[in-house]
C-alpha positions in Angstrom: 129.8 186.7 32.2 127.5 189.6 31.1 127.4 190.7 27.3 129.4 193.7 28.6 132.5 191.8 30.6 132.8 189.6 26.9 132.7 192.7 25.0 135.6 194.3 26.7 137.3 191.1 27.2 137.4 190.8 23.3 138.2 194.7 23.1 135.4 195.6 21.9 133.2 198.5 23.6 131.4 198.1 26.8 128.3 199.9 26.1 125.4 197.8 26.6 123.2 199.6 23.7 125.4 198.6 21.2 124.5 194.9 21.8 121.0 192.9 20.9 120.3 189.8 21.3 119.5 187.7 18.6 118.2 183.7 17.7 120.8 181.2 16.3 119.3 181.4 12.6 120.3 185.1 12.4 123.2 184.9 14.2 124.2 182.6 11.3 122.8 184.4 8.4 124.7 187.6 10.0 128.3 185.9 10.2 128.0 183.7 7.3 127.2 187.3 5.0 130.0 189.1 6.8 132.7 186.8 6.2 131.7 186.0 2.5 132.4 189.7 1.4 134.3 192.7 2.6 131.9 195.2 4.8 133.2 198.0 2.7 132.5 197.1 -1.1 131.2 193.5 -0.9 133.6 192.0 -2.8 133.6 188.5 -3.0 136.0 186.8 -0.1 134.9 183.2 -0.1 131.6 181.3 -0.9 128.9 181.5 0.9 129.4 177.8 2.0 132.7 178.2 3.1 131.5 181.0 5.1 129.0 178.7 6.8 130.9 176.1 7.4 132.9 178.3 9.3 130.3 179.3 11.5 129.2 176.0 12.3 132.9 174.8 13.0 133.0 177.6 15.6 129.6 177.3 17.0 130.8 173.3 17.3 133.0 174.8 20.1 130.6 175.1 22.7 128.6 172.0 22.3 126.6 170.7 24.6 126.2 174.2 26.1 123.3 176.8 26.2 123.7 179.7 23.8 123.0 183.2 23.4 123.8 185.0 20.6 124.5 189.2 20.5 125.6 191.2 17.6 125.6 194.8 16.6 123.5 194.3 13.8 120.6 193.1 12.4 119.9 190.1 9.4 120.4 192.3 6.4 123.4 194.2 7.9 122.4 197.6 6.5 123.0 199.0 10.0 124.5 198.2 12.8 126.0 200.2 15.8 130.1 200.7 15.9 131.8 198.7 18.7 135.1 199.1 17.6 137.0 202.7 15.7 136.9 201.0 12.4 134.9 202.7 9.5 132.7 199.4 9.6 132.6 196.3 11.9 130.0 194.3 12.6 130.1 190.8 14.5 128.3 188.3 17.0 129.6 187.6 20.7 128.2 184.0 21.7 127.7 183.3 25.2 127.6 179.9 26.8 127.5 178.1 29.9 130.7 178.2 30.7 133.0 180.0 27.6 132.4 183.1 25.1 133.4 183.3 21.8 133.7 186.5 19.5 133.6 186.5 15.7 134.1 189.9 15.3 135.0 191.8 11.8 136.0 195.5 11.2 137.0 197.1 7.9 138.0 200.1 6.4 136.4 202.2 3.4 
C-alpha cells in the first residue's frame, strides 16, 4: 500500500504533501510527545513513560517486518500540516511489509 491508500484507509486525507517520511527515533519522540499532553494546551495526559511504552507496544505489532514511518509533523511538533478537519492533529502512519498501522491524534482548541 502507498502512504496515500493507508491515509484514506484510516480517513485521513489523501494528499501526498501532507505526508514525510521520517526515521524510527523521531517517529517515537513525535508519538510519545503527542500522547503525553493535549495538542491544544499541553496539559499533562500521562507520563512521558507511559506514553512510550505505548509506542513500543504498538510498534511490537509489526515485528519482524520492515518499517517506514510518515507523519504530518516534524520532532518538535510546532508545525505540522492538517490531515484531518480538527483545529490540531498530528500523527504517524507506519507501513510494513505486509500491515499499516495509524496512531493518529486530533484536538480541538
Amino acid at each position: 500500500m502507498t502512504v496515500v491508500e493507508v491515509a484514506r484507509a484510516f480517513g485521513l486525507a489523501h494528499d501526498r504533501e501532507i505526508y514525510r517520511s521520517i526515521g524510527s527515533e523521531e517517529a517515537g519522540t513525535i508519538v510519545t510527545r503527542t500522547l503525553r499532553g493535549d495538542l491544544a494546551y499541553d496539559s499533562e495526559i500521562m507520563s512521558a513513560a507511559v506514553a512510550a511504552d505505548l509506542w513500543r507496544q504498538f510498534v511490537a505489532l509489526f515485528d519482524g517486518q520492515a518499517l517506514e514511518f510518515i507523519s504530518n509533523t516534524g520532532v518538535d511538533s510546532s508545525s505540522w500540516t492538517p490531515a484531518t478537519s480538527a483545529t490540531f492533529d498530528v500523527g504517524v502512519l507506519v507501513l510494513g511489509t505486509t500491515k499499516a498501522g495509524c496512531l493518529w491524534v486530533e484536538d480541538e482548541d
